[in-house]
C-alpha positions in Angstrom: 53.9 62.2 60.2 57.7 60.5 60.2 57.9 57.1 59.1 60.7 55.1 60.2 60.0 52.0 57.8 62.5 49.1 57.7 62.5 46.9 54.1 63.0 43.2 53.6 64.5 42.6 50.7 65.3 39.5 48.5 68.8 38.2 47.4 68.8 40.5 44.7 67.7 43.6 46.5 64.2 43.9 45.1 62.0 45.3 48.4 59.2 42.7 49.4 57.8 43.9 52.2 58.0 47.0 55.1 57.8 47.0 58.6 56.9 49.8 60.7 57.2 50.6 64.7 54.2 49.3 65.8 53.2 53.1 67.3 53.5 54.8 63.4 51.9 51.5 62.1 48.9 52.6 64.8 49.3 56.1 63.6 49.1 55.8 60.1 45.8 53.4 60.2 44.0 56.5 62.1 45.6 58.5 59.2 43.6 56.3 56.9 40.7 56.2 59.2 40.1 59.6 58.9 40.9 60.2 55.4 37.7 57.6 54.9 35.7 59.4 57.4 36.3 62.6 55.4 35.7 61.1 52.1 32.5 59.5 52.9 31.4 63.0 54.6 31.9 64.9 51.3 30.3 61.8 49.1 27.3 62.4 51.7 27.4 66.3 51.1 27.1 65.8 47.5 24.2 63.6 47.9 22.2 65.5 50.1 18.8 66.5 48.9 17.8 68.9 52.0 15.0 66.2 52.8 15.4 66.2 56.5 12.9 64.3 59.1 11.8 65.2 62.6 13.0 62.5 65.1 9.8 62.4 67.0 8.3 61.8 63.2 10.4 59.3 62.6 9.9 57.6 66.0 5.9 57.8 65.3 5.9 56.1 61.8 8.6 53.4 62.9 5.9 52.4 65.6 3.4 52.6 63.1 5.5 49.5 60.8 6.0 47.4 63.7 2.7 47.3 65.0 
């Protein structure tokens, strides 16, 4: 991805702050977005005991609590 960034600076030069075109702006939060996604997909993989449940299970006993 290009970034065409533009930087506002103070009187002595010193960069304070960046703006973007609001489509790379758009662009680079879905970036992010997905870079989470991934990382919480492979924290998730690591985690992952193989203890799986059969929906209509899980329906049954969720009944069962609310009842």
């Amino acid at each position: 991805m290009t970034l065409h960034p533009k930087y506002i600076t103070d009187g002595s030069g010193n960069k304070n702050a960046v703006v973007l075109p609001i489509k790379e702006y758009t662009k680079l939060l879905e970036e992010l977005e997905e870079l989470e996604d991934i990382r919480l997909y492979d924290e998730a993989k690591k985690q992952d005991d193989g203890f799986r449940v059969n929906l209509k299970d899980y329906i049954k006993k969720r009944k069962g609590k609310n009842a």
